[in-house]
Each structure stands twice: as C-alpha cells, then as structure tokens.
C-alpha positions as CSV (number, residue, x, y, z in Angstrom):
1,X,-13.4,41.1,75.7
2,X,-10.3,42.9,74.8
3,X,-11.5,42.9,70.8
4,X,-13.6,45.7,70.6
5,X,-10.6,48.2,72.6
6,X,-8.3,47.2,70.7
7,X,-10.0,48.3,67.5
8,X,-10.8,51.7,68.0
9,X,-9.2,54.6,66.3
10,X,-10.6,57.2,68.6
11,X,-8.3,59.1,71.9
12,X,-11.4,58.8,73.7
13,X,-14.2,55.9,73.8
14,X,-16.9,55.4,76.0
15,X,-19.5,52.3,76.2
16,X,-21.7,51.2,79.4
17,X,-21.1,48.5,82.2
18,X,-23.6,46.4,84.0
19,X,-23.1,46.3,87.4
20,X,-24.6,45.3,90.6
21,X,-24.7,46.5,94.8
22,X,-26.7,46.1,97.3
23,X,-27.8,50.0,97.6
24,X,-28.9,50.3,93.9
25,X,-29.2,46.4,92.6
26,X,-28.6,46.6,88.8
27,X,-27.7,49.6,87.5
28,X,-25.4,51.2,84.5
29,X,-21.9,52.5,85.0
30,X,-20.3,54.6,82.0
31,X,-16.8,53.6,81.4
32,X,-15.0,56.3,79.6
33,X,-11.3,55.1,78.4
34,X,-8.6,57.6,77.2
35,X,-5.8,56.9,75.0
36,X,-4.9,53.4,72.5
37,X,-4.1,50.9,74.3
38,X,-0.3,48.3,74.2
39,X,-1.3,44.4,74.3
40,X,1.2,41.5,73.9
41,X,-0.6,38.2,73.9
42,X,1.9,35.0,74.0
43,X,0.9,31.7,74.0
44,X,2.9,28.0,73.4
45,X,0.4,26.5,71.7
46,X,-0.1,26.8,67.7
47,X,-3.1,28.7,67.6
48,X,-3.7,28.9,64.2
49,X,-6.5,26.6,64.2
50,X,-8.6,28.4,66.9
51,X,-11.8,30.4,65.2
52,X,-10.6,33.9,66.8
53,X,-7.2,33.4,65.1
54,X,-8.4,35.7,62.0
55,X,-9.0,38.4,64.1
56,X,-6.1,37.7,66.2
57,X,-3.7,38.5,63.8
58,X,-6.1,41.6,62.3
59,X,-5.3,43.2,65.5
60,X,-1.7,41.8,66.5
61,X,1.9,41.4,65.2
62,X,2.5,38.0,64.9
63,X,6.1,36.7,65.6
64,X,6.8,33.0,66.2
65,X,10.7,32.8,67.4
66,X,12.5,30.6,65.6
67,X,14.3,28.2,68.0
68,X,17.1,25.9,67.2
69,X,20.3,24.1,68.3
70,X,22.9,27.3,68.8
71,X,20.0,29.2,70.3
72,X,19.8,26.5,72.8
73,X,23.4,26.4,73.2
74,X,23.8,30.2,74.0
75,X,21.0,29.9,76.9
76,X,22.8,27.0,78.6
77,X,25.9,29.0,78.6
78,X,24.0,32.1,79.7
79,X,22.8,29.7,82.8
80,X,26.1,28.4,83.6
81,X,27.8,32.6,83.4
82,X,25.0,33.5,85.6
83,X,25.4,30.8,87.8
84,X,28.4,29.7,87.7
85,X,30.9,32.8,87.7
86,X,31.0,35.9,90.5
87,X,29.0,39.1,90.2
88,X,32.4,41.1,89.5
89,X,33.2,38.5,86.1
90,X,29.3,39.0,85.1
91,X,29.5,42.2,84.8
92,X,32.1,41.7,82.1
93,X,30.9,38.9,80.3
94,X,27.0,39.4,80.1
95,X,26.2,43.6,81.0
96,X,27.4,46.1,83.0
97,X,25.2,48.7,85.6
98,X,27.1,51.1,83.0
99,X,26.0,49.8,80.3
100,X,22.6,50.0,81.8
101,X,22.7,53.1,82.4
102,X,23.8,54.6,79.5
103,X,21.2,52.6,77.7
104,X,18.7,54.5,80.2
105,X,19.8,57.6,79.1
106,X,19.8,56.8,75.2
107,X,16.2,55.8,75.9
108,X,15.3,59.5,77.6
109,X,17.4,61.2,74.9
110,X,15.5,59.7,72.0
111,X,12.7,60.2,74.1
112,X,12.9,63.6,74.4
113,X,13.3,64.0,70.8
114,X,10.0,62.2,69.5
115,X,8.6,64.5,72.0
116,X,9.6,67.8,71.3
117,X,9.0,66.9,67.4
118,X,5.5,65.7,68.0
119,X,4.3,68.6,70.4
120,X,0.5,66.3,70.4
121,X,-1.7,68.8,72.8
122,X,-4.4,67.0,74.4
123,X,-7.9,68.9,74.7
124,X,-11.5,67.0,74.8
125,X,-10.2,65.1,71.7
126,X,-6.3,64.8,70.6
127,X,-5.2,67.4,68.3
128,X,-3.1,66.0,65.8
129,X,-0.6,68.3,64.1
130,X,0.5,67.7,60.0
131,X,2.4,64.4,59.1
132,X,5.7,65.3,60.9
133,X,8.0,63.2,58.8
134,X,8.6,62.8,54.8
135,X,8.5,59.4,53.5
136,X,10.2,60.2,49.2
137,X,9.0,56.4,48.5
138,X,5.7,56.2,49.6
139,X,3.6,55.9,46.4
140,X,6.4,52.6,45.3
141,X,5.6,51.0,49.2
142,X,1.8,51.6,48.9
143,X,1.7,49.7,45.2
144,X,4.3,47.3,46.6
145,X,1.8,46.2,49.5
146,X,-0.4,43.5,49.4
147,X,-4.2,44.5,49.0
148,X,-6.2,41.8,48.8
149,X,-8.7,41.6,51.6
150,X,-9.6,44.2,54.7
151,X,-6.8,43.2,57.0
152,X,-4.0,44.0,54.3
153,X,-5.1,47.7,54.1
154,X,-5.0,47.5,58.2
155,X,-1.2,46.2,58.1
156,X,-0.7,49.2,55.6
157,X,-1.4,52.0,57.9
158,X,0.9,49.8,61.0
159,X,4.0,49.7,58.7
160,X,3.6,53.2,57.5
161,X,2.6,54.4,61.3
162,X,6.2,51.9,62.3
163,X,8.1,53.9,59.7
164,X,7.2,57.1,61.3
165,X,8.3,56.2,64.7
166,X,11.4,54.8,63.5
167,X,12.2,57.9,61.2
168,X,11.4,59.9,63.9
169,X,13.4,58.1,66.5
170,X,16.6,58.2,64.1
171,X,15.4,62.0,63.5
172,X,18.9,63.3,65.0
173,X,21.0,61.6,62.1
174,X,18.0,62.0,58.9
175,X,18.3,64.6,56.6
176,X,15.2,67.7,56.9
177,X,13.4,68.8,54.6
178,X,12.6,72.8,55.2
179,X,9.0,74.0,54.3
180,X,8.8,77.6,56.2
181,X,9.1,77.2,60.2
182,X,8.3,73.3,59.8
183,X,11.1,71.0,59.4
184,X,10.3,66.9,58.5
185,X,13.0,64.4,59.1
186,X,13.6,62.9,56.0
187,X,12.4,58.4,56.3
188,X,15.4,56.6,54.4
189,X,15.8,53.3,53.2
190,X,17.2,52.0,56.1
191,X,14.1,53.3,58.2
192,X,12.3,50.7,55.9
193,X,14.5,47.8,56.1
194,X,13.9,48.0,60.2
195,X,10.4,48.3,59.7
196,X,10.5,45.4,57.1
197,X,12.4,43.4,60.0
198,X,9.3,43.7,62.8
199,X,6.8,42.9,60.6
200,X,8.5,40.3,58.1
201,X,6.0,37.8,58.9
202,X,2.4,39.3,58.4
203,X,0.5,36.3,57.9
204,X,1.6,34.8,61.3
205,X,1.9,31.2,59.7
206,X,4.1,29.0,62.8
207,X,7.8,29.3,62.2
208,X,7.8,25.9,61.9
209,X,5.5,25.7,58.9
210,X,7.7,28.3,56.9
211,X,10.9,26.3,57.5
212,X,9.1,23.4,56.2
213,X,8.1,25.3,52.9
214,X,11.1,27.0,52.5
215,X,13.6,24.4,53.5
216,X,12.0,21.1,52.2
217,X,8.9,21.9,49.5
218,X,9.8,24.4,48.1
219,X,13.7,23.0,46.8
220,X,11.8,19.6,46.1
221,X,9.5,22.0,43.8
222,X,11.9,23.7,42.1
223,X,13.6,20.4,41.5
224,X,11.0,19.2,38.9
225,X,11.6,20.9,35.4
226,X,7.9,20.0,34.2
227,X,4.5,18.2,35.1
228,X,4.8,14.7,36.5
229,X,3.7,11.9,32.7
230,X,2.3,8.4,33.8
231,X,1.1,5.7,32.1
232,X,0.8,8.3,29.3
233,X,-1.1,10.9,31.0
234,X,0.2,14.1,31.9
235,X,-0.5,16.1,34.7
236,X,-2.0,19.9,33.7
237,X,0.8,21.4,36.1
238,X,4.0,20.8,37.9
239,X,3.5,19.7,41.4
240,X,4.6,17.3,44.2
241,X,2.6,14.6,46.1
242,X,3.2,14.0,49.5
243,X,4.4,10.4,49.4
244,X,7.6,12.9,47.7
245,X,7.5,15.2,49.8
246,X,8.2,12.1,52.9
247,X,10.2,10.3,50.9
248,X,12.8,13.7,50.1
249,X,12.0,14.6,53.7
250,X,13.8,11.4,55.0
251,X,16.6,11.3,52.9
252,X,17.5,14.9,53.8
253,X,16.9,14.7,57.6
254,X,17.4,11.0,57.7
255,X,13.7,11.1,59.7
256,X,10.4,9.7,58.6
257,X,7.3,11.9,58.2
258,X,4.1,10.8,57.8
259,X,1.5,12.9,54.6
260,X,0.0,14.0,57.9
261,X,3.0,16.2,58.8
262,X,1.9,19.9,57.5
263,X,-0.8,19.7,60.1
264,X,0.5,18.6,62.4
C-alpha cells in the first residue's frame, strides 16, 4: 500500500479513497498528501526471496548489520554498566545530559545552516531554487556508477541527492565557490567517502551472504591458477565446485557445510 507514496517525485499528490457511512453509504473521499515522505522498514527474516523484494530495494536503502562476537561482547557489557553501576558512574562511562545537550545544539546549529542555504518557499507547488552546492567530480561519479537496469539510474540521483545534504551540512568548513550574490559550498572528497559509507551495499544481498563470498569463495577462487584438467578434459574456465567449496569451508572454520549452504 505504501508503494505507490513512496514513488512519487511530486510536493503534492492527490488520488481517491473509497469509503463508507451510514449518512451517504459508499462514497469518494479525495486524499491530498503534501510533502515526500521518511519510511524505515526492518525485518529479521532474510527477505530476499519474497516477490516484492525487487521493489523493495528500488525504493529503500538496504543495510544488513553485520553482527559478530565483539559486538556481542560490547552489548553485554553495556547491560551490565546500565545495570550494574549508579546513575552518577553512568554518566561517565556511557553519556552524559551534557553531552546530550550539546549534541542537541550541534543538531539545531547545522540545522539552521541547511536552512538558511536552502531558503525552499512553499506556494501551490515547491519552488525549487538552482543546485545550491558544486560537486568538481561529478562527470568521473556519474561514469563511475553502475547503469545497467532502471533501479541503477534511481540509486544515482539518492547518492548525488546524499552528497548534497552532506556537503551542505559540512557547508561551515567547505570551500565556496562565488558566482555574483550566490555562493555554493564546494562537495569534497570526503563528502563522497561518507556518502560511499551509507550506501556501500546497494544491492542489499544479506550480510551473511557477502562474508561468505568475500571470506570463503572468493580466496578459494583466487587460489586456483587455471581451469580444473580431468581425465584429460579441460574445463573452458577457472571455477570451483561446491563439494570445494565444503570441503575448504571445513578446514578453515573446522565446521561442515552442506552444497546447500548459499541458500540457506
């Protein structure tokens, strides 16, 4: 239901609404919605296999956290500091209200900033004003994007719309550039790299799944100098099968997979 919201590119969109009383019976409703909407949608389960996934991740950044030993080490000692210690020693160890608060006023400072930069005057339609930053290395990021399908050219316009908000959120320490009464903070490298960080994983494949490639395929992979020969026949390209892959699986983690593992 949330689909067809989420997808629009307009400040204001307007469809109709069935509903029902017992004055009129049936009758149409006009719902008129104003601005773009903010959605976070979490789940536990890999959804990769449900048939909505596609345009799940058209319309979403995908993050799956990456969970491990130290991480579950530094929550139980976060339970036992919480629990364990008074509220004076807390405020030491974890955060301080000061801390708090001067986060809170970072927030309305930077705030502030993005506002007065922006200066977006709302009528019967938004009014957007000229492209209020100047990114030197855009025509090297467009080519170095993928653009391959529909949803690559959609992930285009988030990272480029990220780096704005980032540039202009660091707008206090970028350089300007000067063109008459307008001044552009100037998007640096660094502006990128942050960017790069939210959205490294863009085809929201399951953590899991990438540590497997990364961490036990691909080194078997690069292992092999040249196609697998047997009985005389060569294979036409270097690969692995999956009775290697469990076998190098085991020796490395000292666990048995079965050739079922990758979907599982």
């Amino acid at each position: 239901m949330l689909k067809p919201i989420l997808s629009h590119d307009s400040y204001h969109i307007e469809y109709p609404y069935v509903d029902k009383n017992d004055k009129e019976g049936i009758f149409v409703k006009r719902v008129v919605m104003q601005g773009y909407p903010a959605c976070i949608f979490c789940t536990a389960r890999d959804e990769s296999y449900w048939h909505d996934w596609d345009e799940i991740v058209s319309r979403f950044l995908i993050s799956s956290p990456t969970m491990n030993t130290l991480k579950y080490q530094q929550s139980n000692m976060l339970i036992a500091i919480k629990n364990g210690l008074p509220g004076c020693i807390q405020q030491d160890l974890v955060i301080s209200d000061e801390e708090v608060e001067l986060a809170r006023e970072c927030y309305k400072y930077v705030r502030d900033e993005m506002r007065q930069l922006t200066s977006i005057t709302i009528a019967s339609d938004i009014k957007r004003e000229s492209n209020l930053i100047w990114i030197p290395y855009s025509d090297y990021l467009a080519e170095a994007l993928p653009a391959e399908k529909g949803t690559d050219v959609r992930m285009t316009k988030r990272i480029f719309a990220f780096l704005n908000v980032v540039t202009l959120a660091s707008s206090q320490s970028r350089m300007k550039l000067i063109m008459g009464i307008e001044q552009s903070p100037i998007a640096d490298l660094t502006d990128l790299q942050e960017v790069l960080y939210m959205t490294y994983n863009l085809t929201g494949i399951p953590s899991y799944k990438l540590k497997f490639l990364k961490e036990d395929f691909l080194p078997l992979y690069n292992s092999k100098t040249k196609p697998d020969e047997k009985d005389g026949k060569v294979e036409k390209m270097k690969a692995v099968t999956s009775r290697e892959i469990c076998d190098y699986y085991k020796a490395k983690h000292k666990k048995s997979i079965t050739t079922a593992y990758p979907d599982q």
